[in-house]
C-alpha positions as CSV (number, residue, x, y, z in Angstrom):
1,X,-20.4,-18.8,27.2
2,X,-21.5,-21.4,29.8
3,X,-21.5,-24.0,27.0
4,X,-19.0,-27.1,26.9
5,X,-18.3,-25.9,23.1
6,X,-18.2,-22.6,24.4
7,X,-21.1,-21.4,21.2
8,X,-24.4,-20.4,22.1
9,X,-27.1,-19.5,19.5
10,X,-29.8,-21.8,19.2
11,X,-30.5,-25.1,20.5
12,X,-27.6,-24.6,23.4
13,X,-26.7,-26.6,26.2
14,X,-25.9,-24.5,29.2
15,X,-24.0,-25.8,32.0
16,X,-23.3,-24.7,35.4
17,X,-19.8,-23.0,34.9
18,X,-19.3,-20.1,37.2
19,X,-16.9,-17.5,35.4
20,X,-14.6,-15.2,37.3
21,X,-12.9,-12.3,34.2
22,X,-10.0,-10.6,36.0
23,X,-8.5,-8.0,34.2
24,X,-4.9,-7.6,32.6
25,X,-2.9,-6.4,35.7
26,X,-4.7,-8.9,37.8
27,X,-4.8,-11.5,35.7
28,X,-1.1,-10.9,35.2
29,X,-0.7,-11.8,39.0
30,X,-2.2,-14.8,38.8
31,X,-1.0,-16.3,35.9
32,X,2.3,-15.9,37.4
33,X,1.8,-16.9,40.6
34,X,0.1,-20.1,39.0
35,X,3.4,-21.3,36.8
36,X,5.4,-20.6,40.4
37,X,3.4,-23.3,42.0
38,X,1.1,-21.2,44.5
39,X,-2.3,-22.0,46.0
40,X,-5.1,-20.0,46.0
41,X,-8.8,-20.0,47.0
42,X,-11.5,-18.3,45.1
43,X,-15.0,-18.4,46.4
44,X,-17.5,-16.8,43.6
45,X,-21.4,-17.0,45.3
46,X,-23.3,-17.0,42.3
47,X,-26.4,-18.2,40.8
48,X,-28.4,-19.1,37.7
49,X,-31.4,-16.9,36.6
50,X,-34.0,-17.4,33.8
51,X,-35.3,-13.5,33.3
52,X,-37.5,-12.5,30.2
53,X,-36.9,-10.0,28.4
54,X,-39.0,-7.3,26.0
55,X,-38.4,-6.1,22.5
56,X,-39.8,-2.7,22.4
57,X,-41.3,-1.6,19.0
58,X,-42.3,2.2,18.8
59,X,-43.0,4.0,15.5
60,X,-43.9,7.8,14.8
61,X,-46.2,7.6,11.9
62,X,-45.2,9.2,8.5
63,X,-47.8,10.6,6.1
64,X,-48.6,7.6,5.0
65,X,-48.7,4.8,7.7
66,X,-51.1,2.6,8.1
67,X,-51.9,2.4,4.2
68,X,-50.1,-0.1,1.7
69,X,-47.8,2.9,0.8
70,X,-46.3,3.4,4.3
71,X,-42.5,3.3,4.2
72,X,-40.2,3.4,7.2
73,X,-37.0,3.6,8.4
74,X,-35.5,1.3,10.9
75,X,-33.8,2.6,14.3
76,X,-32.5,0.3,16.5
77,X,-30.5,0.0,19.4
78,X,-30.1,-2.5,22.3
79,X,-31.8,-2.1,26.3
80,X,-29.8,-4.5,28.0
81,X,-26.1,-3.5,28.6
82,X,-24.2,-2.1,31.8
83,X,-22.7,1.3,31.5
84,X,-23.4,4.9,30.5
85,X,-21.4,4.6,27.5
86,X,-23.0,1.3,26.1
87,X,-26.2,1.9,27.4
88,X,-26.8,5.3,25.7
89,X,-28.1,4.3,22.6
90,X,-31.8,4.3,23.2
91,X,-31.2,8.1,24.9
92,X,-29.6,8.9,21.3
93,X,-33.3,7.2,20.0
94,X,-35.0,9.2,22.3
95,X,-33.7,12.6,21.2
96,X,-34.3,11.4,17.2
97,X,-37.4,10.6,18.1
98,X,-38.3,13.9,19.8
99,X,-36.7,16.1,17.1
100,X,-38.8,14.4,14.4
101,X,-42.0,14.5,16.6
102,X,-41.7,18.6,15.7
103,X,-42.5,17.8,12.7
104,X,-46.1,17.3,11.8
105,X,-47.3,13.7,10.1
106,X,-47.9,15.2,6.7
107,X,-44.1,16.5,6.8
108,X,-43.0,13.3,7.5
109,X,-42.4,10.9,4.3
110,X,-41.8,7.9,6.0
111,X,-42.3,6.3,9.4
112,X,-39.5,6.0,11.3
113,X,-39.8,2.9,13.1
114,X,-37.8,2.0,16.7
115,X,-36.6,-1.3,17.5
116,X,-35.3,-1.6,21.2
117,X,-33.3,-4.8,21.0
118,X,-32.7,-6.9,24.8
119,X,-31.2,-9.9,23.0
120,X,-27.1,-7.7,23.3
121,X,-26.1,-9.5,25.8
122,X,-27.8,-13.0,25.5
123,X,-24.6,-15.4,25.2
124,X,-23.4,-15.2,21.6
125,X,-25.0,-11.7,21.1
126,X,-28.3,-11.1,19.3
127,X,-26.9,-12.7,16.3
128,X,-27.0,-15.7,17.5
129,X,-30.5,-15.8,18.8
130,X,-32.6,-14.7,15.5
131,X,-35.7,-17.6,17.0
132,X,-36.1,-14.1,19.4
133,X,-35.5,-11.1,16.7
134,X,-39.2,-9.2,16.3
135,X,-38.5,-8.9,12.4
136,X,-37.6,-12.6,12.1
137,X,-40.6,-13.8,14.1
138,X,-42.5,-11.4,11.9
139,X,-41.1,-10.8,8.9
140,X,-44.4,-9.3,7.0
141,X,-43.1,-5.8,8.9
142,X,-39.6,-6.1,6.9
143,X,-41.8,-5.0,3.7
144,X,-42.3,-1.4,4.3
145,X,-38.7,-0.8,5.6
146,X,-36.2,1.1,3.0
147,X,-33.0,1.6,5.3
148,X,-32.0,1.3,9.0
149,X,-29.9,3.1,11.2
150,X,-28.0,1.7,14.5
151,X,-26.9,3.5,17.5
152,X,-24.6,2.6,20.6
153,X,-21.7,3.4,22.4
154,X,-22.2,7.1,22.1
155,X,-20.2,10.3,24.0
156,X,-16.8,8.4,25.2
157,X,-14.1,9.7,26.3
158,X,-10.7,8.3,25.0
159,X,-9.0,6.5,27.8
160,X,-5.4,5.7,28.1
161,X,-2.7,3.9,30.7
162,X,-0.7,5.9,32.9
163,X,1.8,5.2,35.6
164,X,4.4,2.3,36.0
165,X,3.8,-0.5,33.6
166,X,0.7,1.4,31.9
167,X,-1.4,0.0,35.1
168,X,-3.4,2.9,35.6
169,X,-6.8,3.4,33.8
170,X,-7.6,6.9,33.0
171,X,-10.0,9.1,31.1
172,X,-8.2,11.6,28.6
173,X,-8.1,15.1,29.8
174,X,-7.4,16.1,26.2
175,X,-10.0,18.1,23.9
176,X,-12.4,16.3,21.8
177,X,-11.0,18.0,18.7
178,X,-7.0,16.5,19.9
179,X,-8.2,12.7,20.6
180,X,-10.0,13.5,23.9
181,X,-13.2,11.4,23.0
182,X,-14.1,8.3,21.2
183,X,-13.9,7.5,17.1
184,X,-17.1,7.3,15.7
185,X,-17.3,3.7,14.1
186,X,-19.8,4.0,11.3
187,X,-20.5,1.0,9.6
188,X,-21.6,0.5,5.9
189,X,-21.2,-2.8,5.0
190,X,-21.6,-1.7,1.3
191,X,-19.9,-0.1,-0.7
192,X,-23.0,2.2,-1.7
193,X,-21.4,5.7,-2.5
194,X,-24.8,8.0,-1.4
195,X,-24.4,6.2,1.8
196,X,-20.7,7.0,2.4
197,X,-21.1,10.7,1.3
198,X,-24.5,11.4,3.1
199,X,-22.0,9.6,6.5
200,X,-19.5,12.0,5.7
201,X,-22.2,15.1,5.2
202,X,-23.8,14.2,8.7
203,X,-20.2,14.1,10.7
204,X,-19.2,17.5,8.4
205,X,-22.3,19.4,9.0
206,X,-22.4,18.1,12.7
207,X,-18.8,18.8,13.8
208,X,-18.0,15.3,14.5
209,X,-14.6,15.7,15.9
210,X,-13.6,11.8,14.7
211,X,-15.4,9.7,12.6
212,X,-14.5,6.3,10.7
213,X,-16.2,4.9,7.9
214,X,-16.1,1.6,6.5
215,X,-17.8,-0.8,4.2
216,X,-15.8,-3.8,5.3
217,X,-14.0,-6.3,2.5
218,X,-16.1,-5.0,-0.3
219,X,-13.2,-3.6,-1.6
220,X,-10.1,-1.6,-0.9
221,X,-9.7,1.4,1.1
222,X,-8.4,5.2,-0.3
223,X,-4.9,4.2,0.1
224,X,-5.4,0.9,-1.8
225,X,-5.0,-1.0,0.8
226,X,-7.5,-3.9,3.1
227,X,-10.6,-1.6,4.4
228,X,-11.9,-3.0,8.1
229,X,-15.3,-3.3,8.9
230,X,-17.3,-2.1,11.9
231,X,-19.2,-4.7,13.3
232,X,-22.1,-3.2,14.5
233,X,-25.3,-5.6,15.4
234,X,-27.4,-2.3,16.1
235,X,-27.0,-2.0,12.1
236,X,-29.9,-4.3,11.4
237,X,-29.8,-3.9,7.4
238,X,-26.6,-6.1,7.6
239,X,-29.0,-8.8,9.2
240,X,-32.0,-7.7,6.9
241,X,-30.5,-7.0,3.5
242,X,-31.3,-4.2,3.9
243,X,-29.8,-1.0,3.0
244,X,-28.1,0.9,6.3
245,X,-25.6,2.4,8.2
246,X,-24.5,2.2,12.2
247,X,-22.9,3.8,14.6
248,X,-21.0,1.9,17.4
249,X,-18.8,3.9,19.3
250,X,-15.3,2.5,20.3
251,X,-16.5,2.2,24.0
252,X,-13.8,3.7,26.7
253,X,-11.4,0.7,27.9
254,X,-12.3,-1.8,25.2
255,X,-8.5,-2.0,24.9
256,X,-7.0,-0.6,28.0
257,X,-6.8,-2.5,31.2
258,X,-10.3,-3.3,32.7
259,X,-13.8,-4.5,31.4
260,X,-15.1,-3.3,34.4
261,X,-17.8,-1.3,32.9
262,X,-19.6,-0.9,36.1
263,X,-16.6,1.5,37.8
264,X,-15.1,2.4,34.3
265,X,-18.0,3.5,32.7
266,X,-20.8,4.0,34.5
267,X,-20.2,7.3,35.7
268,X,-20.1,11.1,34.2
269,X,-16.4,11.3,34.1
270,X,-16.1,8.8,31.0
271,X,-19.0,10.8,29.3
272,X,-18.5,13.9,26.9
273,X,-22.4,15.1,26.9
274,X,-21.1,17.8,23.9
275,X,-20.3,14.9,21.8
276,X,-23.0,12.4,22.7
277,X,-25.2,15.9,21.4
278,X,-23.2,16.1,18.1
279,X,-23.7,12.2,17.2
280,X,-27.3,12.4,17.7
281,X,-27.7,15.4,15.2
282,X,-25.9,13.5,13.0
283,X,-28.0,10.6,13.3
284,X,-31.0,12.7,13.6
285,X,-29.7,14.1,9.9
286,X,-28.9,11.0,8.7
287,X,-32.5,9.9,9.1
288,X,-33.8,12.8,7.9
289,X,-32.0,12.1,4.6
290,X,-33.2,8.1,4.9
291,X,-37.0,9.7,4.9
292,X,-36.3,11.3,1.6
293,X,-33.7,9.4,-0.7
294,X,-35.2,7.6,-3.6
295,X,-34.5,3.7,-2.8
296,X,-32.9,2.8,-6.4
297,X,-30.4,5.0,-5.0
298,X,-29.8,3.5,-2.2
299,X,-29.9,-0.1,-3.4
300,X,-27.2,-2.7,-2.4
301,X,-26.3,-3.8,-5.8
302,X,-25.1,-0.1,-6.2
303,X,-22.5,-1.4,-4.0
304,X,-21.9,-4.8,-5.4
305,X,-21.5,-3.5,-9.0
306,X,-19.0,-1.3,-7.8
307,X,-16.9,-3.6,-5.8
308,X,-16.8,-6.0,-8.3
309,X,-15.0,-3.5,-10.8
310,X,-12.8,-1.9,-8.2
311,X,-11.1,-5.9,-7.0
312,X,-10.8,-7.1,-10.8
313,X,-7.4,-8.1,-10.8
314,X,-4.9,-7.4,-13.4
315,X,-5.0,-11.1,-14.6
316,X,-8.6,-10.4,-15.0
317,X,-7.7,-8.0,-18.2
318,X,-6.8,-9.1,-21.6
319,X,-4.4,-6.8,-21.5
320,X,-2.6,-6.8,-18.2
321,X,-0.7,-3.8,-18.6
322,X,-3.2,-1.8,-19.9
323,X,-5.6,-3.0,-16.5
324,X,-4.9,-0.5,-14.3
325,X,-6.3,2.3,-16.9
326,X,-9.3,-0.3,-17.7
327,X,-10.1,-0.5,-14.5
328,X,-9.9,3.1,-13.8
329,X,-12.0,3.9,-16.8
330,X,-15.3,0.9,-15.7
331,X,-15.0,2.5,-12.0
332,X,-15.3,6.2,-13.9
333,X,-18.4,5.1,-15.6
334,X,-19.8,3.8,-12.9
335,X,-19.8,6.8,-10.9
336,X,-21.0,8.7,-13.8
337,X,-23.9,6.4,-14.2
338,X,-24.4,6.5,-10.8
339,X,-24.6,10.2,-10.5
340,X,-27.1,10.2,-13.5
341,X,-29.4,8.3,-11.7
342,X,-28.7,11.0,-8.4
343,X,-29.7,13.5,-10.9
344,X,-32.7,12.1,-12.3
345,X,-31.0,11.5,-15.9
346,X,-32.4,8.0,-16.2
347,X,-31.6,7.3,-19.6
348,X,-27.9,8.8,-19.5
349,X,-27.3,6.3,-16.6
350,X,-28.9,3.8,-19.2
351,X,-26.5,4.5,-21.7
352,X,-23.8,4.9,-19.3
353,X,-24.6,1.2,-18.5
354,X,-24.3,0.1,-21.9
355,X,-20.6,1.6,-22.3
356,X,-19.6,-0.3,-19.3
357,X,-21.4,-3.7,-20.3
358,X,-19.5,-2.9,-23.7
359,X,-16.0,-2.3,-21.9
360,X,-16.5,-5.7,-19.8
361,X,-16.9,-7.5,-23.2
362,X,-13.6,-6.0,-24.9
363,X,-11.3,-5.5,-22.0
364,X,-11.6,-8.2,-19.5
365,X,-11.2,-12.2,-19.8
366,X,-13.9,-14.3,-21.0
367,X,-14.7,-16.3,-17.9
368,X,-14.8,-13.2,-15.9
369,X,-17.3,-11.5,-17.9
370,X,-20.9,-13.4,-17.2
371,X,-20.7,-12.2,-13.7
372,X,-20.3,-8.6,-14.3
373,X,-22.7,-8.6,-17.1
374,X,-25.1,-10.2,-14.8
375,X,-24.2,-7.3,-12.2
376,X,-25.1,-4.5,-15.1
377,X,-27.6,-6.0,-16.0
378,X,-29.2,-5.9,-12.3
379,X,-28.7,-2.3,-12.5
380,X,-30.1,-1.8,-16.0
381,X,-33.3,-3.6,-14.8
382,X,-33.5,-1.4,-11.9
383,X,-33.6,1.3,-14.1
384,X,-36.2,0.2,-16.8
């Protein structure tokens, strides 16, 4: 990080710390030739450079842009990485961009806006640098936006070790449908159930040969058990609060030998162009279905309700034994509710409400219930 704390972000002190990253067969070398005593001379000719970068903001105009009831969705990606495989996101933009561009204005419901991002590689990430974020140095344009989308790391192949001592870096000659390319990491960040299934639809309909979803701790995963979370910073709704979904590919030799994008990755023979093609339809779909879903479905406390029910502990029942039917049953209403509100059926989600608000108050322990209540009752309002 070139810091003595080695944390950047705002209000950092950089110092003049060269950096030499050798990677884990080389580094190997040294370390051992270091605890046997021997000398060695590095010479690294470096030097310090203040560049400036540019956030890029683009936007093709939905029916209604430019008027107060203009809605958009959020694309982003980052301009500022090293390699074909990390640097492909704002090609995936591109190709959203010019498939919706068919479409004429009045077909478009809402604006889909792009955010080209150069803060990636900034030390700390763009996280740690929100004085330089467009939407935080404006944050009037947040108003309009419903839902974002993030793309990077796009077409990779799966690489592996090979050779004596797993030494050798290779790119998988296997097919894409037998582990030949890169998982696609989709990242949630709520546990919002149109989002998941509308994820799912887009890798289904788009013959995604491996995809991953995950919301991260919001609750567990199908087999019961801790549910990851994919980290990606190109999902800008996790920075926002707003609701969305990313993609950030696994990138070819994040866990093999070498970081050395520039020979690793830069070239054709870590890229599967079929691929790269299928994740951009799915995104492309996936912001197609972001222009037209109704934003109370997509709202985050969808999400919050429903990992609130689905982590209530046994000791959070009255009736401990009964808790894992009582919990069953609240999760079961939810999703009914849920799905009346999908359908239109406003006032069966209402009353659907009410049965779990009455459930909360019988079933589970009194110093547990306020908080739930309150998290109905958010729903409810919605709904009014």
């Amino acid at each position: 990080m070139y810091t003595p704390d080695a944390k950047a972000g705002l209000g950092a002190k950089y110092v003049n710390c060269p950096t030499l990253t050798l990677d884990r067969v080389n580094g190997a070398k040294v370390l051992a030739d270091a605890k046997a005593g021997k000398m060695a001379t590095l010479t690294l000719t470096a030097r310090f450079e203040r560049d400036t970068g540019k956030a890029i903001i683009a936007s093709l105009p939905g029916k209604n842009y430019g008027t107060p009831q203009d809605e958009q969705v959020l694309i982003a990606t980052h301009t500022d990485a090293m390699s074909l495989i990390e640097e492909n996101g704002g090609l995936g933009v591109l190709g959203i961009m010019s498939y919706f561009n068919h479409l004429p204005r009045s077909a478009r419901p809402r604006t889909l806006a792009f955010y080209f991002d150069c803060r990636h590689f900034m030390p700390g990430g763009e996280g740690s640098w929100p004085q330089f974020d467009y939407y935080t140095m404006h944050p009037e344009r947040l108003k309009p936006i419903v839902a974002t989308v993030g793309i990077e790391h796009m077409g990779g192949r799966q690489t592996i070790e090979v050779g004596s001592g797993g030494n050798q870096y290779v790119y998988s000659s296997e097919s894409s449908e037998n582990g030949g390319v890169i998982t696609s990491l989709m990242d949630v960040y709520n546990n919002n159930i149109w989002l998941v299934e509308a994820i799912a639809r887009a890798a289904t309909d788009n013959h995604w040969p491996r995809v991953d979803i995950k919301a991260g701790n919001v609750g567990p995963g199908v087999n019961g058990w801790f549910q990851g979370t994919v980290k990606s910073p190109m999902n800008k709704g996790r920075t926002y609060r707003i609701p969305g979904v990313g993609l950030a590919g696994d990138r070819p030799g994040s866990w093999t030998q070498t970081h050395a994008q520039v020979d690793s990755e830069a070239g054709a023979h870590g890229f599967d162009q079929n691929y790269f093609v299928q994740q951009v339809a799915g995104l492309s779909q996936l912001a197609g279905e972001l222009m037209l879903v109704k934003p109370l479905l997509i709202d985050l406390g969808w999400g919050t309700l429903k990992s609130a029910l689905v982590k209530l502990r046994d000791s959070s029942f009255v009736t401990p034994r009964q808790a894992t039917a009582h919990r069953q049953t609240l999760v079961n209403h939810y999703v009914a509710a849920f799905r009346h509100v999908e359908s239109g059926a406003l006032d069966a989600a209402k009353g659907t409400l009410n049965n779990i608000a009455g459930n909360i108050s019988a079933w589970v322990v009194t110093d547990q219930q306020a908080a739930l209540r309150a998290l109905v009752d958010g729903r409810r309002a919605k709904l009014a």
